[in-house]
C-alpha positions as CSV (number, residue, x, y, z in Angstrom):
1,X,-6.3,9.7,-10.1
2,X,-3.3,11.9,-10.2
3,X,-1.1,9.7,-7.6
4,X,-1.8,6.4,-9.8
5,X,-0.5,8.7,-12.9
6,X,2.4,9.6,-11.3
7,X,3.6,6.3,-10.2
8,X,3.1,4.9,-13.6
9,X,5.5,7.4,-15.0
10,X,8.2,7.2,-12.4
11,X,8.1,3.1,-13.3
12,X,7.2,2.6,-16.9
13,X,9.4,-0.3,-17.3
14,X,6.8,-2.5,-14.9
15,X,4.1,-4.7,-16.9
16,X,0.8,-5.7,-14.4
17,X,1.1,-9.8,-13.8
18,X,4.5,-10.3,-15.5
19,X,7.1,-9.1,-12.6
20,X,9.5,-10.8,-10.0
21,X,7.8,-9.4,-7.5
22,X,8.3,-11.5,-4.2
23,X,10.7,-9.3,-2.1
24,X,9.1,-5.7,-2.8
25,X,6.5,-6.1,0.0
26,X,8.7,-7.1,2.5
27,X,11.6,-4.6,1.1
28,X,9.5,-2.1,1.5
29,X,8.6,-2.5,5.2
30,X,12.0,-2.9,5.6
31,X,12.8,0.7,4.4
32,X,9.6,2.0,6.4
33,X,11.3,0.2,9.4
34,X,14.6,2.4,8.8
35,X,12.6,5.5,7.7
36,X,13.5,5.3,4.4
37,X,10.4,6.3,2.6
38,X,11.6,7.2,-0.7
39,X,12.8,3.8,-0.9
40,X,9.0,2.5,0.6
41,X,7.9,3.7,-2.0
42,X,9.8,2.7,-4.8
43,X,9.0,-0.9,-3.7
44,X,5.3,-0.3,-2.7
45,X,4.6,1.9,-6.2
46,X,6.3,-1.0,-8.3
47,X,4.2,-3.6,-6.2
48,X,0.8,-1.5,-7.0
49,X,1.9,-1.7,-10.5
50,X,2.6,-4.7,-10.6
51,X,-0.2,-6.2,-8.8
52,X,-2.9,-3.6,-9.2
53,X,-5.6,-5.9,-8.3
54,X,-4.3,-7.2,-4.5
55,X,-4.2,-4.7,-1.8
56,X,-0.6,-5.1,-0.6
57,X,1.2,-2.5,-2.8
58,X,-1.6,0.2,-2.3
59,X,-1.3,-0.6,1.7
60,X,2.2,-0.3,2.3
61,X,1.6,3.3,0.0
62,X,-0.6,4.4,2.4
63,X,1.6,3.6,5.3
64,X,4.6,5.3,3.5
65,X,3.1,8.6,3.0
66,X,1.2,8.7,6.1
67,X,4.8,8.4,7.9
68,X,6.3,10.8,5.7
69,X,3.6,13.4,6.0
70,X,1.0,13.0,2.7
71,X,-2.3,12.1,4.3
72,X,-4.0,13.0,1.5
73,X,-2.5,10.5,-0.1
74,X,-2.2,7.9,2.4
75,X,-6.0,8.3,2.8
76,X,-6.7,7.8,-0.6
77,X,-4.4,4.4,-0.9
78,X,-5.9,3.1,1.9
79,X,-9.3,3.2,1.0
80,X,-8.1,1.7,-2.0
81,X,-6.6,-1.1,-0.7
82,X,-9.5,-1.8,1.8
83,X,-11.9,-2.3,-1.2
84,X,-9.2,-4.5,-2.8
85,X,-8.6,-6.4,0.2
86,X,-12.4,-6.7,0.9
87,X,-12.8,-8.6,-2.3
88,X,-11.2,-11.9,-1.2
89,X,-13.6,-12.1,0.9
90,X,-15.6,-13.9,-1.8
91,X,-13.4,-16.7,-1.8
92,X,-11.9,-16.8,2.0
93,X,-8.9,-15.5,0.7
94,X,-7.8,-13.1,3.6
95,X,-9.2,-13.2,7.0
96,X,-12.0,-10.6,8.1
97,X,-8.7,-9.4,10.7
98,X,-6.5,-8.1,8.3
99,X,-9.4,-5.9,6.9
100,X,-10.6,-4.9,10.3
101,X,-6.6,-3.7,11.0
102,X,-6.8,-2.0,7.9
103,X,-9.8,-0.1,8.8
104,X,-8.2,0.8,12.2
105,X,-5.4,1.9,10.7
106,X,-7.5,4.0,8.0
107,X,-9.1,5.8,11.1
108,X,-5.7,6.6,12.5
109,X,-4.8,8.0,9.3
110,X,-7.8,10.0,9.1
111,X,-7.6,10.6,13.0
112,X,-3.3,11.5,12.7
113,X,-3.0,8.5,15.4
114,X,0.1,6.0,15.7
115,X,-0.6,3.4,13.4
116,X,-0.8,-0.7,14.1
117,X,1.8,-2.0,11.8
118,X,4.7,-3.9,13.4
């Protein structure tokens, strides 16, 4: 997909699995908090990349462009980070709550509803 593409090229420098990546998540809910989206997403994108297979980075995408306006895109990370997220499942790894908030929040996306974040 052409938003995954994009994100690649604006952070080429990040390798999948090899990163210090334990302050982007919470940086980046930080700069959502002060309405600093570019900055969301510079965090979220480089999380994605770095952990493309956990839900977190594609997540706090979705809830960055959804606040700055891109629903297309913020419908299309968080249905991607629901099938991530849905996955640990398997092993008990995340609790059936977090996905049910997620899929809330992807119908107040869809709906252009105030979304449960905070």
């Amino acid at each position: 997909m052409e938003y995954l593409k994009e994100l690649k090229e604006k952070h080429p420098e990040i390798v999948p699995f090899e990163e210090d990546d334990d302050n982007w998540e919470s940086n980046g809910f930080e700069a959502l908090k002060n309405s600093k989206y570019e900055l969301a997403e510079t965090y979220f994108g480089k999380l994605y990349l770095s952990q493309p297979k956990h839900h977190s980075g594609f997540e706090g995408l979705a809830y960055t462009y959804y606040l700055s306006h891109e629903f297309d895109k913020a419908e299309y990370f968080m249905e991607r980070a629901i099938d991530i997220a849905k996955t640990f499942l398997e092993d008990d790894s995340i609790d059936i709550e977090v996905i049910q908030e997620m899929e809330e929040n992807d119908l107040n996306i869809k709906n252009r509803k105030q979304l449960i974040m905070w």
